[in-house]
Backbone of each chain as nested JSON, in Angstrom:
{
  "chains": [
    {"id": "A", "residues": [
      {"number": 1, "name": "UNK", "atoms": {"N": [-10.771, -13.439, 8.521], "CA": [-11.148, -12.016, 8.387], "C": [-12.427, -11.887, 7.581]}},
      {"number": 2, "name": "UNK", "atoms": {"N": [-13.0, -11.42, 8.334], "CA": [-15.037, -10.761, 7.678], "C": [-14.762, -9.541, 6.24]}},
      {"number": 3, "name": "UNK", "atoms": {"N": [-14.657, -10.452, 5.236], "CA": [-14.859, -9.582, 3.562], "C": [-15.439, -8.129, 3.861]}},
      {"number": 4, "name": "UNK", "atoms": {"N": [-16.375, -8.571, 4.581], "CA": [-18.001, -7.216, 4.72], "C": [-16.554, -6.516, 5.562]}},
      {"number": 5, "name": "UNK", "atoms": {"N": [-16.037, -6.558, 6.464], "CA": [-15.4, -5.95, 7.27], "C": [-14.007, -4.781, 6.687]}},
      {"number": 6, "name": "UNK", "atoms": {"N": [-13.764, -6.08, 5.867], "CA": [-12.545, -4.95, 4.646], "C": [-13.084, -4.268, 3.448]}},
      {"number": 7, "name": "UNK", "atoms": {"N": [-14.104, -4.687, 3.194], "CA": [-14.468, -3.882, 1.969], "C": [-15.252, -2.33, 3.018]}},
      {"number": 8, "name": "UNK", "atoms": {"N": [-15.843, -2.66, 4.259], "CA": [-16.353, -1.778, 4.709], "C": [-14.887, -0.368, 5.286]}},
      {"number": 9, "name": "UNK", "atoms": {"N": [-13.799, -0.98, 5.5], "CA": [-12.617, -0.588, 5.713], "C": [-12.389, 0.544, 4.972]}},
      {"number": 10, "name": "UNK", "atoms": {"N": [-12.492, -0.309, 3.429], "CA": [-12.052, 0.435, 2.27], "C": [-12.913, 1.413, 1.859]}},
      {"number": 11, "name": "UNK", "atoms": {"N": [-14.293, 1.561, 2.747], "CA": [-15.456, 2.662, 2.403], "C": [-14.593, 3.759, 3.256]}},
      {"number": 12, "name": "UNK", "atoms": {"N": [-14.053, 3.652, 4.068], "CA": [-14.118, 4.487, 5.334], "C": [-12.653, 5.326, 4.373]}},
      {"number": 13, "name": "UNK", "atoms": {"N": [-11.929, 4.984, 3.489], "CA": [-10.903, 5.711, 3.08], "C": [-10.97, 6.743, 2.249]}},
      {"number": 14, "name": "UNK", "atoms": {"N": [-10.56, 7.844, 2.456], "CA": [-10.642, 9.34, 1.389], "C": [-10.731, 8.161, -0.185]}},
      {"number": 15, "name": "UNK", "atoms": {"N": [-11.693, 9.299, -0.986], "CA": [-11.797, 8.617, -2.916], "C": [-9.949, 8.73, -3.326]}},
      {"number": 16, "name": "UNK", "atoms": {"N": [-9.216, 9.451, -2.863], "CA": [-7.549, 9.375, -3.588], "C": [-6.93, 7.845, -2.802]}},
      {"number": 17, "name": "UNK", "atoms": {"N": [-6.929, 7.652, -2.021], "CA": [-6.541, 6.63, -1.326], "C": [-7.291, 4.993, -1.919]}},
      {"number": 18, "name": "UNK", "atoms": {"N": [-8.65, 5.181, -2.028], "CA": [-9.226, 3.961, -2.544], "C": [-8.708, 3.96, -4.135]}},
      {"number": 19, "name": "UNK", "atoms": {"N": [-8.656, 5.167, -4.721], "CA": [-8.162, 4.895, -6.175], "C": [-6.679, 4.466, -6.541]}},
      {"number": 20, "name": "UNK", "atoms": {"N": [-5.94, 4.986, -5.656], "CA": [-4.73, 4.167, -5.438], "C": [-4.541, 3.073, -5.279]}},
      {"number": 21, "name": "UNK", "atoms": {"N": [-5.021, 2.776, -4.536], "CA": [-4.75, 0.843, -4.56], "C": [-5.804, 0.199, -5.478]}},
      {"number": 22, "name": "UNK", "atoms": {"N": [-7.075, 0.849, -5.697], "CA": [-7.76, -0.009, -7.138], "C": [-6.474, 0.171, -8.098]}},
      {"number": 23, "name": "UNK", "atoms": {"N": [-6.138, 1.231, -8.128], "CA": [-4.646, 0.997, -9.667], "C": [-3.829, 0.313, -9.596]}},
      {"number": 24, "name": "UNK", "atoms": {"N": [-3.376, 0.103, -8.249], "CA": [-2.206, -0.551, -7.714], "C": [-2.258, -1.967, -7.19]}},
      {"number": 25, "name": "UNK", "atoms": {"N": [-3.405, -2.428, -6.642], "CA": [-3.603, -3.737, -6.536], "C": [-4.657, -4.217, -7.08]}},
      {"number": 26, "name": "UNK", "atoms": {"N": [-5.915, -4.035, -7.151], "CA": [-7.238, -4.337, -8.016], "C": [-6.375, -4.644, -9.375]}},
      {"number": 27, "name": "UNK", "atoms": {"N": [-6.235, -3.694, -10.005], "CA": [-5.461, -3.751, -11.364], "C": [-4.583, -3.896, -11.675]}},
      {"number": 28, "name": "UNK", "atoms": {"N": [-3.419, -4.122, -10.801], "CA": [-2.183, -4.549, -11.057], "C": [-1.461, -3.808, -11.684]}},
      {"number": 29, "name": "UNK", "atoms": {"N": [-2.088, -2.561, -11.582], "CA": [-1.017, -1.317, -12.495], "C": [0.614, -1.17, -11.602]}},
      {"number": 30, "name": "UNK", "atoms": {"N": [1.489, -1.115, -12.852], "CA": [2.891, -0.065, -12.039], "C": [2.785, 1.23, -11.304]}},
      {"number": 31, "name": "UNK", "atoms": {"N": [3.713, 1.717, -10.635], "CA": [3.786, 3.112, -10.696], "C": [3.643, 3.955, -11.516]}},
      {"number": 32, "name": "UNK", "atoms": {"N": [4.556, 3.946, -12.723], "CA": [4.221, 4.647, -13.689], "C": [2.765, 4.322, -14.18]}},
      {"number": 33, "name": "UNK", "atoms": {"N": [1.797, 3.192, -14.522], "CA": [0.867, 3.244, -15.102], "C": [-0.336, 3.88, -14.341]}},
      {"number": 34, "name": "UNK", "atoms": {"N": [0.237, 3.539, -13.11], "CA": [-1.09, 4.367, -11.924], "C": [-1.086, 6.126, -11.995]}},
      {"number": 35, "name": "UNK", "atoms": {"N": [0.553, 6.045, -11.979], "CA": [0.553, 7.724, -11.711], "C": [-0.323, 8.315, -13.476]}},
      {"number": 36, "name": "UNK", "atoms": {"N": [-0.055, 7.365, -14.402], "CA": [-0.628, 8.304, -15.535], "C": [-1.986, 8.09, -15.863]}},
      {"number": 37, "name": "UNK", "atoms": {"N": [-2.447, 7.208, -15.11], "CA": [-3.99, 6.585, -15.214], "C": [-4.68, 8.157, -14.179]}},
      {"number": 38, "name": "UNK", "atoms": {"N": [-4.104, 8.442, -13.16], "CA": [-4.417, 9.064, -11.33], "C": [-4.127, 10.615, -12.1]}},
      {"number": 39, "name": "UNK", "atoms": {"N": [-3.275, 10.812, -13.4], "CA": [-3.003, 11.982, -13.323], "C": [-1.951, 12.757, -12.0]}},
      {"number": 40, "name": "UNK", "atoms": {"N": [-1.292, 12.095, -11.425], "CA": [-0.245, 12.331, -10.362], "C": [1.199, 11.984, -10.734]}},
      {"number": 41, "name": "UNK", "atoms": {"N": [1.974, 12.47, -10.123], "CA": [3.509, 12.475, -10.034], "C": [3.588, 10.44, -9.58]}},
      {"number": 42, "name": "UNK", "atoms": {"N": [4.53, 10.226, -10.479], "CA": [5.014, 8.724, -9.824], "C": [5.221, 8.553, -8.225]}},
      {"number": 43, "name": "UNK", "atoms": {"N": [5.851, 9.95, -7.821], "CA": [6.51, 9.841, -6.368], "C": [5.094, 10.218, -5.228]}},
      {"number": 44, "name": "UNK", "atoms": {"N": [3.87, 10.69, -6.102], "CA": [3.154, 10.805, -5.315], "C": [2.077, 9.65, -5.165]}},
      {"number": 45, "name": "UNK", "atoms": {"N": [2.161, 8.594, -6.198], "CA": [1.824, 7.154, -6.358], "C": [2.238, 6.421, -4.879]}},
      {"number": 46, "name": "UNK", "atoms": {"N": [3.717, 6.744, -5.074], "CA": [4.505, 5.985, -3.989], "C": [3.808, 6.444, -2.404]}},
      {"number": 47, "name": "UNK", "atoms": {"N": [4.157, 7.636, -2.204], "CA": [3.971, 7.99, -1.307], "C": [2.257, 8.004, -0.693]}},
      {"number": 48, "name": "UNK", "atoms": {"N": [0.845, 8.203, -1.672], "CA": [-0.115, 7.768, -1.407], "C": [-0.981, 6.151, -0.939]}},
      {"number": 49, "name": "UNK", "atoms": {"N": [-0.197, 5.404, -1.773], "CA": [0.293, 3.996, -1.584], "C": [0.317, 3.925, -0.071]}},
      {"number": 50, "name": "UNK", "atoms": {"N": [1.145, 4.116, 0.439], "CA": [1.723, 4.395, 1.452], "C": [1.313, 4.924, 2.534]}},
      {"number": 51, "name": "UNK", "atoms": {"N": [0.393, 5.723, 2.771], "CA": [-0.827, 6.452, 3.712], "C": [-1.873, 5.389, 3.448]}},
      {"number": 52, "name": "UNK", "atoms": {"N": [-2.437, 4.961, 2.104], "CA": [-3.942, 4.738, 2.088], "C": [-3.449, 2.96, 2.49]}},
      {"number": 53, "name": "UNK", "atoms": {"N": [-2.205, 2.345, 2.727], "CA": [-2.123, 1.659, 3.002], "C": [-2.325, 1.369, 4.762]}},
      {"number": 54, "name": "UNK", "atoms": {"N": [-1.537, 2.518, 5.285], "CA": [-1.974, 2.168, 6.629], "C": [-3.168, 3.193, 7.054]}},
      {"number": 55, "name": "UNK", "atoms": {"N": [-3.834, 3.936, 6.819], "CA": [-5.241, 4.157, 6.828], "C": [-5.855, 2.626, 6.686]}},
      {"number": 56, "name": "UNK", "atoms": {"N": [-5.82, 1.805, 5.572], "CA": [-6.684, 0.754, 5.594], "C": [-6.128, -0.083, 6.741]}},
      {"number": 57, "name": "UNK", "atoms": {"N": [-5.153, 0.259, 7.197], "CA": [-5.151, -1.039, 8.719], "C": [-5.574, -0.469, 9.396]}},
      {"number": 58, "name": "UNK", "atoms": {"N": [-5.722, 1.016, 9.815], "CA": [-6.116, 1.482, 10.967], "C": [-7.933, 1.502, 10.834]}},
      {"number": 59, "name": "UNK", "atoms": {"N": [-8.459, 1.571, 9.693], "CA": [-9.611, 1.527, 9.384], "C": [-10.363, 0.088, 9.821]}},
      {"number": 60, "name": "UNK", "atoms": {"N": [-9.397, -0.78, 9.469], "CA": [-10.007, -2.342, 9.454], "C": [-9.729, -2.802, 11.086]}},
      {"number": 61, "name": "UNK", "atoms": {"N": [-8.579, -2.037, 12.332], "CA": [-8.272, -2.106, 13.226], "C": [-9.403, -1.65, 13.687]}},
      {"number": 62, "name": "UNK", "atoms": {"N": [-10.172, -0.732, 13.656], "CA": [-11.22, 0.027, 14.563], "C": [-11.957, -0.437, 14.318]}},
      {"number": 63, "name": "UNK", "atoms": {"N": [-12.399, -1.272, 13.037], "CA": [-13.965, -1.945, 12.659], "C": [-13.895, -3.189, 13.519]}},
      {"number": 64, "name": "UNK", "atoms": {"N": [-12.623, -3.658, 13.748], "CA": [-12.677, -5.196, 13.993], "C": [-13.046, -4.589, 15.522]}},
      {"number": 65, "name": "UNK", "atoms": {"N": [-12.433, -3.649, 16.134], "CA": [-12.702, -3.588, 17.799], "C": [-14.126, -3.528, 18.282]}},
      {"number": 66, "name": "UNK", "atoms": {"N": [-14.814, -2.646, 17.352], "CA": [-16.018, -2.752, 17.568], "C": [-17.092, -3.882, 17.071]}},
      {"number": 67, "name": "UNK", "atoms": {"N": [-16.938, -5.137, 16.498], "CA": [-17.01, -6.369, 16.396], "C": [-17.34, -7.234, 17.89]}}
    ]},
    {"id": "B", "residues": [
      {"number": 1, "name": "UNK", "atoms": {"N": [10.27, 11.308, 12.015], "CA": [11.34, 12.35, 11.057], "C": [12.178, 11.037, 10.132]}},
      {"number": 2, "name": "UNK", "atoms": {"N": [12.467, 11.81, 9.286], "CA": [13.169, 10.817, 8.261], "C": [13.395, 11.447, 7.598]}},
      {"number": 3, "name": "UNK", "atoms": {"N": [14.579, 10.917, 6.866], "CA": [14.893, 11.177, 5.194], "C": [15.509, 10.38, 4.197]}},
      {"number": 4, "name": "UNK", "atoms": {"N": [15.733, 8.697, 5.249], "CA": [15.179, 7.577, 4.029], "C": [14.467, 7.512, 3.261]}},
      {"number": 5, "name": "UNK", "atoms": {"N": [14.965, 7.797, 2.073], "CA": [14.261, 7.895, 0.582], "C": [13.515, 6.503, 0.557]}},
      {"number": 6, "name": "UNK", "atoms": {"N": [13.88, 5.433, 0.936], "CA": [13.123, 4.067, 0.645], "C": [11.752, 4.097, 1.798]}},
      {"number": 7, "name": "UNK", "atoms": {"N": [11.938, 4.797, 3.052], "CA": [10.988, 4.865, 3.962], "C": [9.355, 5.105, 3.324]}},
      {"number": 8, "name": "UNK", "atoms": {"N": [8.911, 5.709, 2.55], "CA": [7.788, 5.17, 1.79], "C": [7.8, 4.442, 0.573]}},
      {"number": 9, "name": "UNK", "atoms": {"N": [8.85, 3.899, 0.168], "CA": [8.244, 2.346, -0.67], "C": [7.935, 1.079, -0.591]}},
      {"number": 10, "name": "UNK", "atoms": {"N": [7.353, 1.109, 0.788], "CA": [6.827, -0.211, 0.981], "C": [5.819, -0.623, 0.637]}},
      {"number": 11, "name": "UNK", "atoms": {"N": [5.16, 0.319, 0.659], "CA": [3.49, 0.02, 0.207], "C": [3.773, -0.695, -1.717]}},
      {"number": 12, "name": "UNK", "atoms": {"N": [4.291, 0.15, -1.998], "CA": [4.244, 0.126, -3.458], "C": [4.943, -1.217, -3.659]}},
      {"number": 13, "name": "UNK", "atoms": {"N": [6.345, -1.479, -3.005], "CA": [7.184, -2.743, -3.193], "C": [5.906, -4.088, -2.993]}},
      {"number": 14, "name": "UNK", "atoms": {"N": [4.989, -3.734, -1.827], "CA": [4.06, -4.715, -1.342], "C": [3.054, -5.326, -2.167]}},
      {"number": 15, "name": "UNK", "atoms": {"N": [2.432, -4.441, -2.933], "CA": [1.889, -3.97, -4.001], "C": [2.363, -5.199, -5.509]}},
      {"number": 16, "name": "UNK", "atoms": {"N": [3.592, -4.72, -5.896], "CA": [4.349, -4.914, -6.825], "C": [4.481, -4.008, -7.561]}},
      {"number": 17, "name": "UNK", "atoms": {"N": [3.892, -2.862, -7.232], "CA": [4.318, -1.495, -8.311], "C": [5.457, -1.161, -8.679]}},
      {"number": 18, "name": "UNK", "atoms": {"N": [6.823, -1.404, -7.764], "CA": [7.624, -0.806, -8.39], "C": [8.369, -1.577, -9.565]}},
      {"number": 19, "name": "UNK", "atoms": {"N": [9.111, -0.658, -10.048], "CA": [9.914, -1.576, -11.668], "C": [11.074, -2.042, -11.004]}},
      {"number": 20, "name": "UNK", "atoms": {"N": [11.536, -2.889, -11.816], "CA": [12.235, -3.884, -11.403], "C": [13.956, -3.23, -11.123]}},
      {"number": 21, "name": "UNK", "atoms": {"N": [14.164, -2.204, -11.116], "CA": [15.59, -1.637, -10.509], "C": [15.15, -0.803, -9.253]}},
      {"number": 22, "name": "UNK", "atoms": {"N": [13.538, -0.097, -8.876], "CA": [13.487, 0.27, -7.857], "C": [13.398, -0.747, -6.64]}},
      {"number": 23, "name": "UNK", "atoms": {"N": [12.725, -1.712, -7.168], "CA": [12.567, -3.221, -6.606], "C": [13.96, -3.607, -6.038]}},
      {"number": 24, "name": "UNK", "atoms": {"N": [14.722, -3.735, -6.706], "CA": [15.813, -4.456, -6.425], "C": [17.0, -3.129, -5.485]}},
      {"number": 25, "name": "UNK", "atoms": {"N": [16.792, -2.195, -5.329], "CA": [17.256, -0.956, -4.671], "C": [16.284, -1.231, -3.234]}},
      {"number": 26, "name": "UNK", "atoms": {"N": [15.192, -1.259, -2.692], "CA": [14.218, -1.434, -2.147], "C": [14.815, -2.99, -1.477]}},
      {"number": 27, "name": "UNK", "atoms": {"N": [14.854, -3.843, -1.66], "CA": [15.141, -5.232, -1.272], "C": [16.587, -4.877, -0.721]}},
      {"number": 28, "name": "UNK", "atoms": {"N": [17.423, -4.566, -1.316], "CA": [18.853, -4.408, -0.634], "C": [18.945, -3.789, 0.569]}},
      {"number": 29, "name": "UNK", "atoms": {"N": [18.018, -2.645, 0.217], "CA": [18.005, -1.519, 1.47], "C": [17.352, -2.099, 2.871]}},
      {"number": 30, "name": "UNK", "atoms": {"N": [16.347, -3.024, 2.41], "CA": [15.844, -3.921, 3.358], "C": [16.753, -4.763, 4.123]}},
      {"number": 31, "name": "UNK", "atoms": {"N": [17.771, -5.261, 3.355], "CA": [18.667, -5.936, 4.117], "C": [19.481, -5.175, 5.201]}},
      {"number": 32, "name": "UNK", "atoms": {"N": [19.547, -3.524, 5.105], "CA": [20.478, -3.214, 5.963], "C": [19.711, -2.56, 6.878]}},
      {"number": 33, "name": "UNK", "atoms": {"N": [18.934, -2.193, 6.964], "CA": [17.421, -1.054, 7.401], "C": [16.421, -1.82, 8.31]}},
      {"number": 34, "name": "UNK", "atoms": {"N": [16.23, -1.879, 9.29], "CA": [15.504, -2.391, 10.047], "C": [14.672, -1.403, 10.386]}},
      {"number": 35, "name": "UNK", "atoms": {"N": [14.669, -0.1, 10.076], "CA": [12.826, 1.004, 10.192], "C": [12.144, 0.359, 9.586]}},
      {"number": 36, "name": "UNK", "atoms": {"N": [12.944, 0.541, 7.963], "CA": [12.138, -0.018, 6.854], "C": [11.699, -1.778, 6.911]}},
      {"number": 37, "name": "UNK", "atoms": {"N": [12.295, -2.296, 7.608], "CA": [11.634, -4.067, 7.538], "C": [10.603, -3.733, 8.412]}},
      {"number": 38, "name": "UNK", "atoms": {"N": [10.435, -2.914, 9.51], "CA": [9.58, -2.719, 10.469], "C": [8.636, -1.924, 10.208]}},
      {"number": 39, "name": "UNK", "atoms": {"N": [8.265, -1.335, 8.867], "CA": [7.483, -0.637, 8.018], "C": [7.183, -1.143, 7.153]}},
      {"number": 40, "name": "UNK", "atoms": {"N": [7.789, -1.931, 6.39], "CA": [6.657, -3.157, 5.655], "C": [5.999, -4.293, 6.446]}},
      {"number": 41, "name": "UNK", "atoms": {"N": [6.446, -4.541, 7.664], "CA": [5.819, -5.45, 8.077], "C": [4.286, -5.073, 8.732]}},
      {"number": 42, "name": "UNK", "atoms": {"N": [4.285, -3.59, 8.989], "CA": [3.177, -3.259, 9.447], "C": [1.785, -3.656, 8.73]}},
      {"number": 43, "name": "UNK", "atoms": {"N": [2.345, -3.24, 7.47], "CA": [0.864, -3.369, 6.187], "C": [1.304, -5.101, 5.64]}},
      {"number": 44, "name": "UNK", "atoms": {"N": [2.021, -5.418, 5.88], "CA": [2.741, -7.046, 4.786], "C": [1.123, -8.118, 5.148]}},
      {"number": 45, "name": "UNK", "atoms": {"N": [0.217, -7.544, 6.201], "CA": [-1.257, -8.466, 6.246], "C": [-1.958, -8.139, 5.022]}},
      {"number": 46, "name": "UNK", "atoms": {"N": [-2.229, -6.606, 4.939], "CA": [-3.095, -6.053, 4.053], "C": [-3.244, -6.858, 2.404]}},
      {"number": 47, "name": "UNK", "atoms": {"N": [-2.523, -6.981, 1.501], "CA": [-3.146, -7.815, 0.331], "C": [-3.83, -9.094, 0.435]}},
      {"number": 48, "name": "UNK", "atoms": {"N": [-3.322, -9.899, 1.866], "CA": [-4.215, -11.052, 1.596], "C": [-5.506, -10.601, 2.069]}},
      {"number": 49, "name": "UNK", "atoms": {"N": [-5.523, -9.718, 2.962], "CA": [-7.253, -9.224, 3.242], "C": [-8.097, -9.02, 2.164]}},
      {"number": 50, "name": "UNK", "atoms": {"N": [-7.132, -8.129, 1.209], "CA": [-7.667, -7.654, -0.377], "C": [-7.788, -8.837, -1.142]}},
      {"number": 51, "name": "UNK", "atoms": {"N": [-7.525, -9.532, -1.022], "CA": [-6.981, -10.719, -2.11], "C": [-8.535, -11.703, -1.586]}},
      {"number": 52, "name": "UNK", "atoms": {"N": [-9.248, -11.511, -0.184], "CA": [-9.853, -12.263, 0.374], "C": [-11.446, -11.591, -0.733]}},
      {"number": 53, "name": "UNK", "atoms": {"N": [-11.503, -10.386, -0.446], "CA": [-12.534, -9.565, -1.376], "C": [-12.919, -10.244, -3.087]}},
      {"number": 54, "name": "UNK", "atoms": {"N": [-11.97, -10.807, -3.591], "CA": [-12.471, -11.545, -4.873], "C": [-12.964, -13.091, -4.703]}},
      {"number": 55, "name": "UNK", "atoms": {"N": [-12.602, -13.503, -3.78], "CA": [-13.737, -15.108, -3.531], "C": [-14.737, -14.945, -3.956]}}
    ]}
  ]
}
């Protein structure tokens, strides 16, 4: 998998969605530490997680087709 | 439609966000739930892609 290709992925995602997973995987934050870092509800941690996760496949799916 | 409460914690379980009793609630439920195994498996590529970004 082309780096340039996922980081370009991760351009293509709304700023709430990329800041979610920088808290959540970049940084290795918990739920609780993301939701109080994000200023959001824990359950909305979860549940953003969760969209900006498959946004980034569908993002990195359409970059790769046009490849 | 849904109203499996575990149906969005995959991302986060994938992750490692959750604490270690939602974790372990999340894993069980996996055992009986085949939406939910079929909903983490969708994204279960995504961290090593991320993981590829720090080389």
């Amino acid at each position: 998998m082309n780096r340039l290709l996922v980081a370009a992925a991760l351009g293509r995602l709304t700023q709430e969605h990329r800041d979610v997973l920088w808290e959540c995987y970049f940084l290795g934050s918990s739920v609780a530490q993301a939701a109080h870092a994000l200023g959001i509800a824990p359950g909305t941690v979860k549940s953003r997680t969760y969209y900006a996760m498959r946004a980034l496949r569908l993002a990195i799916e359409e970059l790769r087709d046009v490849e | 439609m849904t109203a499996d409460p575990y149906a969005r914690l995959d991302a986060a379980y994938l992750l490692g966000a959750l604490d270690a009793d939602e974790r372990l609630a999340y894993e069980a439920h996996l055992a009986i739930c085949r939406r939910c195994r079929a909903g983490l498996a969708e994204i279960s590529a995504i961290p090593s892609l991320l993981a590829g970004l720090d080389e």
